[in-house]
C-alpha positions in Angstrom: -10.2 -6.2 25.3 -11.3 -5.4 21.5 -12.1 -1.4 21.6 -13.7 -1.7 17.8 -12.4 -1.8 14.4 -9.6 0.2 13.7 -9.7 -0.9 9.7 -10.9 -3.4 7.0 -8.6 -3.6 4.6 -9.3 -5.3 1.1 -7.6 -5.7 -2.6 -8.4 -3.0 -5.0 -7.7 -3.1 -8.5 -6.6 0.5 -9.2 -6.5 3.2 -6.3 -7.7 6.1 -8.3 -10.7 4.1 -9.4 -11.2 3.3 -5.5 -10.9 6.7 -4.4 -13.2 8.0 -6.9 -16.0 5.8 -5.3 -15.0 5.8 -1.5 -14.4 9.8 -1.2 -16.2 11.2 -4.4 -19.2 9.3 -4.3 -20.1 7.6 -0.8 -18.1 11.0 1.1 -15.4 9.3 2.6 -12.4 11.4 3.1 -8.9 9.8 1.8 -6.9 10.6 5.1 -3.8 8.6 4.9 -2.2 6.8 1.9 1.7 5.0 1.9 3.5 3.0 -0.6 5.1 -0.4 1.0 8.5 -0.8 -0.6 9.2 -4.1 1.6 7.8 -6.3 4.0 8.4 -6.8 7.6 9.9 -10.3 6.5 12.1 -8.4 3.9 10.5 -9.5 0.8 10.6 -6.2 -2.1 6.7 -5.6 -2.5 5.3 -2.6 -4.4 1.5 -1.7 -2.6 -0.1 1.5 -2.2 -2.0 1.1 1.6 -4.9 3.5 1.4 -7.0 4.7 4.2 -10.5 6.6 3.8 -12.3 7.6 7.5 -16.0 7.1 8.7 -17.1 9.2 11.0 -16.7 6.8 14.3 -12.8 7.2 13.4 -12.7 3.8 11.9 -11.6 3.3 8.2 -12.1 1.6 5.7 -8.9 0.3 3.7 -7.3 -1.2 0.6 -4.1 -2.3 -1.0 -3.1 -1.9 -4.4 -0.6 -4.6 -5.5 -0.3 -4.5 -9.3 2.1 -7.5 -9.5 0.6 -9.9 -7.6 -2.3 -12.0 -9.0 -5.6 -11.3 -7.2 -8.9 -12.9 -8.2 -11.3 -9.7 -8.6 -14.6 -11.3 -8.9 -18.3 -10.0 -8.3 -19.6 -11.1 -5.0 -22.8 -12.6 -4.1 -24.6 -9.9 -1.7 -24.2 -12.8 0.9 -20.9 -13.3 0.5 -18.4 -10.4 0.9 -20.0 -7.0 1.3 -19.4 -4.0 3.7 -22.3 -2.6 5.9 -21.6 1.0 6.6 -24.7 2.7 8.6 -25.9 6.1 7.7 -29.5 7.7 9.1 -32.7 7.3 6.6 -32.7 10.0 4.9 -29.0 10.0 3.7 -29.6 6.3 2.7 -32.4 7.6 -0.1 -29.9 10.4 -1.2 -27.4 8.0 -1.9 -30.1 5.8 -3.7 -30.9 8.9 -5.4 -27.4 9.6 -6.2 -26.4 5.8 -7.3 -28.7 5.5 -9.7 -28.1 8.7 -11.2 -24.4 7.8 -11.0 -25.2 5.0 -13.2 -24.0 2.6 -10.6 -25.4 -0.5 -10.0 -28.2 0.1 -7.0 -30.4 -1.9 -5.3 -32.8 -1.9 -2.8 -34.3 -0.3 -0.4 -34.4 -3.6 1.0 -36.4 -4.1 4.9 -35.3 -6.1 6.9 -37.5 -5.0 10.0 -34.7 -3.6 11.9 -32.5 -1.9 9.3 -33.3 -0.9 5.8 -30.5 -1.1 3.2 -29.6 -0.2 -0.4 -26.6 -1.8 -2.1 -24.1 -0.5 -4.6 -21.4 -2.4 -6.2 -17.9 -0.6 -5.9 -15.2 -0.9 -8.9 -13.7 -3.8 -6.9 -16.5 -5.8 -7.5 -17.8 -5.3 -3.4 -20.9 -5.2 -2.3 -21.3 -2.0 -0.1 -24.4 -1.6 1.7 -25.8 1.4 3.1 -28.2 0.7 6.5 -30.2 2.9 8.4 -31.5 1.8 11.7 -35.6 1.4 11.5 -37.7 2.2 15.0 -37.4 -1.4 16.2 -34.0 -1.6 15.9 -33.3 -1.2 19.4 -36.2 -2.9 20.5 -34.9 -6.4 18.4 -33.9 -8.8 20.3 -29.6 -8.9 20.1 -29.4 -11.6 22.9 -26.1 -13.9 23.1 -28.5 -17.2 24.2 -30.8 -16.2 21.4 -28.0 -16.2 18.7 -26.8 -19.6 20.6 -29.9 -21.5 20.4 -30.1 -20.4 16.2 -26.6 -21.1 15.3 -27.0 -24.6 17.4 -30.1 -25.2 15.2 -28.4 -24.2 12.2 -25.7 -26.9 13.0 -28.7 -29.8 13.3 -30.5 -28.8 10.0 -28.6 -27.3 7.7 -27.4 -30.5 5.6 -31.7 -31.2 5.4 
């Protein structure tokens, strides 16, 4: 059985630049950080594997690999982006704090059950803050709900 997530782990293009967002700004502390020298098949790498913690115990990860080709792009805030939950008012502290940062903010966007803000990190991520509205836990999460939507999805979405 899946307990939770242990660690996402993503490309970044320079660690430094990455810890300067992930612990200075958003407050996540750096707790673990290793250089892989080789592979488990053998192959020589060079990676620096860095680890910063939430507070479930969780992390959130990323390799630095300055020889291998990686195509840093900026991502569509549908495509790949990292939700991380905080409560409301830390989420307009950190709005607070992006923009005065400088760093590219957005929102407060509602979306009835969460409201989010979105910052870009120096990887080119999306990172969104949420903070759980009062009819969060009154939404409907139901497994034949999701079913019947995604099945629907599946009929019309070539229309």
């Amino acid at each position: 059985m899946i307990k939770g997530l242990h660690h996402n782990a993503y490309r970044c293009r320079d660690s430094e630049q990455t810890r300067r967002f992930y612990e200075d700004f958003l407050g996540l502390p750096l707790q673990l950080a290793f250089e892989i020298k080789h592979t488990i098949t053998g192959r020589e790498s060079k990676v620096l594997h860095s680890f910063y913690q939430m507070a479930d115990g969780s992390f959130l990860a990323f390799f630095e690999e300055p020889d291998a080709p990686f195509d840093f792009k900026q991502q569509r805030d549908f495509d790949l982006h990292i939700a991380l939950e905080v409560e409301h008012d830390h989420l307009l502290e950190m709005m607070q704090k992006g923009e005065q940062a400088g760093i590219e903010t957005r929102g407060i966007s509602d979306h009835d059950f969460i409201q989010s803000i979105y910052f870009r990190d120096p990887n080119g991520y999306v990172i969104e803050l949420t903070a759980k509205t009062s009819s969060h836990n009154s939404t409907t999460f139901d497994s034949a709900t999701a079913h019947e939507a995604l099945a629907q999805w599946q009929i019309t979405k070539g229309k």
